[in-house]
C-alpha positions, -999 to 999 in steps of 0.1 A, spaced: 422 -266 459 398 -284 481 413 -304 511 445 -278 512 432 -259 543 411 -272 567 377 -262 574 373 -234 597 346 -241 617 365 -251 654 382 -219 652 363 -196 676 347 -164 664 374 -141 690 402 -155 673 394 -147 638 390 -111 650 419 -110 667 439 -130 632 419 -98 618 436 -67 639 466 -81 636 463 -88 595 457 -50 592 484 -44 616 469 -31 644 484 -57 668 519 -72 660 521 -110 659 537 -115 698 502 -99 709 479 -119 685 493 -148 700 494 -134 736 456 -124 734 444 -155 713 459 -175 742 430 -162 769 403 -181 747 404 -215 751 425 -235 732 433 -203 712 465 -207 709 465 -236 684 435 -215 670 455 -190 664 487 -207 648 468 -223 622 455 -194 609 487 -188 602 494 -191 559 507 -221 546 518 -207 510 536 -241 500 500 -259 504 482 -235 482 493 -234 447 467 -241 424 484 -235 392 521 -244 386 546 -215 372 554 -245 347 522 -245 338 519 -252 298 485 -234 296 505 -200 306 539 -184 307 551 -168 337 574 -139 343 592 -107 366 590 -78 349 604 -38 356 584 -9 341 583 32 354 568 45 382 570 82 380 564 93 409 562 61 432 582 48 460 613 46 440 602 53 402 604 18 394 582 -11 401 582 -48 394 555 -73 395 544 -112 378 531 -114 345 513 -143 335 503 -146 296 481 -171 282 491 -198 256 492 -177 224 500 -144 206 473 -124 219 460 -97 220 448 -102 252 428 -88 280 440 -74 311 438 -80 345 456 -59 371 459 -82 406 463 -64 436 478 -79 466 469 -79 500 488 -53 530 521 -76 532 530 -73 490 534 -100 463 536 -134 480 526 -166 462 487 -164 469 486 -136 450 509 -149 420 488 -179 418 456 -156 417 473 -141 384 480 -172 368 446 -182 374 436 -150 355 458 -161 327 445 -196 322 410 -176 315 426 -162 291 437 -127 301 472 -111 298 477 -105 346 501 -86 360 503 -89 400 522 -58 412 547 -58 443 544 -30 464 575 -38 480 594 -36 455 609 -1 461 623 -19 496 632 -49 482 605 -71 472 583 -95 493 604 -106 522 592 -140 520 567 -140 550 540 -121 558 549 -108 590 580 -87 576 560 -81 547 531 -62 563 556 -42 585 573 -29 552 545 -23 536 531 0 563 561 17 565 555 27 526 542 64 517 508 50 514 500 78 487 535 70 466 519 31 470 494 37 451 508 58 421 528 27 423 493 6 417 482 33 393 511 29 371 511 -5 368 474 -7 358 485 20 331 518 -3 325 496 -31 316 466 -13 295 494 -2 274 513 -35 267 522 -50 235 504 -77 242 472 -57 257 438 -56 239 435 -24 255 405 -32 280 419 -33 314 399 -53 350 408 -48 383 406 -75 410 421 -70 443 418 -88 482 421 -63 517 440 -34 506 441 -43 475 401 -46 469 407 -6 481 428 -2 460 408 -14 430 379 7 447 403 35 437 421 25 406 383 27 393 379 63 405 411 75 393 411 55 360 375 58 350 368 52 319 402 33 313 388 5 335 360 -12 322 354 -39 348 370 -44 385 361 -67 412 373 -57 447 371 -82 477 367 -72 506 379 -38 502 374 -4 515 351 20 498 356 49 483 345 82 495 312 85 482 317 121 462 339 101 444 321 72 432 300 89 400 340 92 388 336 48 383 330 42 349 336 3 354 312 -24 357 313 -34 393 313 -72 412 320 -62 449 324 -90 472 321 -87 507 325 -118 540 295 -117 563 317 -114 594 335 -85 586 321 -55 605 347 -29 594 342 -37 560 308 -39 557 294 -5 575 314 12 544 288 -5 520 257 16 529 268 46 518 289 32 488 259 12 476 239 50 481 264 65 458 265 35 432 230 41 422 229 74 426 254 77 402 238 47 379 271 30 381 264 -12 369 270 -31 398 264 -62 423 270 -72 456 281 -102 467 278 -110 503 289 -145 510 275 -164 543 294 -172 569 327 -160 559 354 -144 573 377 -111 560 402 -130 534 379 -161 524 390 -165 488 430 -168 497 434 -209 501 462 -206 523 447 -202 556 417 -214 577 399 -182 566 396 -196 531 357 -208 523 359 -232 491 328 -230 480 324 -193 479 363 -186 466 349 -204 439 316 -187 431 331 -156 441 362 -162 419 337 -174 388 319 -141 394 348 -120 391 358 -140 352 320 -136 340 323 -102 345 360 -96 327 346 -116 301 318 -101 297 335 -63 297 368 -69 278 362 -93 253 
């Protein structure tokens, strides 16, 4: 993994926040580029922040130690009341653990897959949901990808989540003790597969994710690692009040805050990516699956 990206550290501190509007959609890409352009030299800046999926497969879908596959299952009540997504199993007959992986705002792409097969080759039975899937699946870049999947009903998106976590606790192959780990929207969306869930989630790991509202947080029954990027303002003036509501309610969790990242350290196909605390981070996130659904 090291060595795939290069460090980050010329890019300037504007550009990264403008790479970070225009991730969440609030710019389009010909304006990013526009207004990364008045910094200097942030142009180039700019178009290596760009992902370079090819470069950043860590685990081959040939891989011996796993088996790889699309499935279809039911989505009452989703986008299109039927959703597909990437299962990775371990070597052997299981039962397993499960992991639900949540993907970013731009749906499945191969960040994301690998992020489930590195689940699997911990030993856990992953599934890694595409959103997309009622409009036709990851579009093959991101830029598409985030415009269809803010064209979604966002609510119908994630009954779509919802019943893929419910998919997967109830697989043949399931142990019946379900995480959740998800990155942008999808660390919110863990936030709230925990709420809704409750009980039926025993450990989930959002990064970099949007709280929940804090009347609903004594509804988590889940053991909690939450990891947050230091230079992520939007992000991080939501903790406050969810970390209020956490003990209030006596919910288990920690807070990672990891310095000098940015919004979308742990995915290894941009500039954004931070090795050394994707790692720790990601080796956070399997001590507490294994310690809560083995």
């Amino acid at each position: 993994m090291d060595g795939l990206v290069k460090q980050h550290d010329w890019i300037d501190q504007r550009v990264f926040d403008l790479y970070d509007e225009y991730c969440h959609g609030r710019m389009d890409r010909r304006t990013f580029l526009q207004q990364a352009a008045l910094v200097a030299g942030g142009l180039a800046m700019a178009q290596a922040l760009m992902p370079r999926y090819a470069n950043a497969q860590t685990i081959s879908f040939t891989d011996e130690r796993i088996k790889g596959q699309y499935v279809t299952y039911p989505s009452p009540g989703g986008n299109s009341g039927t959703m597909r997504g990437y299962l990775a199993q371990p070597k052997g007959t299981g039962p397993f653990p499960v992991v639900l992986v949540v993907h970013e705002n731009r749906g499945l792409n191969p960040y994301i897959e690998d992020v489930a097969r590195r689940a699997a080759v911990e030993g856990f039975l992953a599934l890694a949901p595409d959103g997309l899937f009622p409009v036709g699946g990851y579009p093959g870049n991101d830029d598409d990808g985030r415009e269809l999947q803010a064209k979604l009903d966002q609510n119908k998106l994630r009954t779509d989540m919802l019943n893929s976590a419910k998919w997967l606790k109830a697989h043949q192959l399931s142990s019946g003790k379900l995480g959740v780990t998800g990155f942008c929207w999808g660390g919110g969306t863990t936030n709230y597969l925990a709420v809704m869930m409750g009980a039926d989630v025993k450990a989930a790991a959002p990064y970099y994710g949007a709280a929940p509202a804090p009347t609903a947080v004594a509804d988590i029954k889940a053991a909690l690692a939450i990891h947050y990027a230091e230079n992520d303002e939007r992000i991080n003036a939501m903790w406050p009040d969810y970390e209020k509501a956490l003990k209030a309610a006596g919910t288990s969790f920690e807070q990672f805050t990891y310095p000098g990242t940015q919004h979308g350290f742990h995915n290894n196909s941009t500039p954004r990516y931070q090795a050394a605390a994707a790692k720790l981070s990601w080796e956070r996130t399997i001590a507490l699956f294994k310690k809560n659904l083995a």
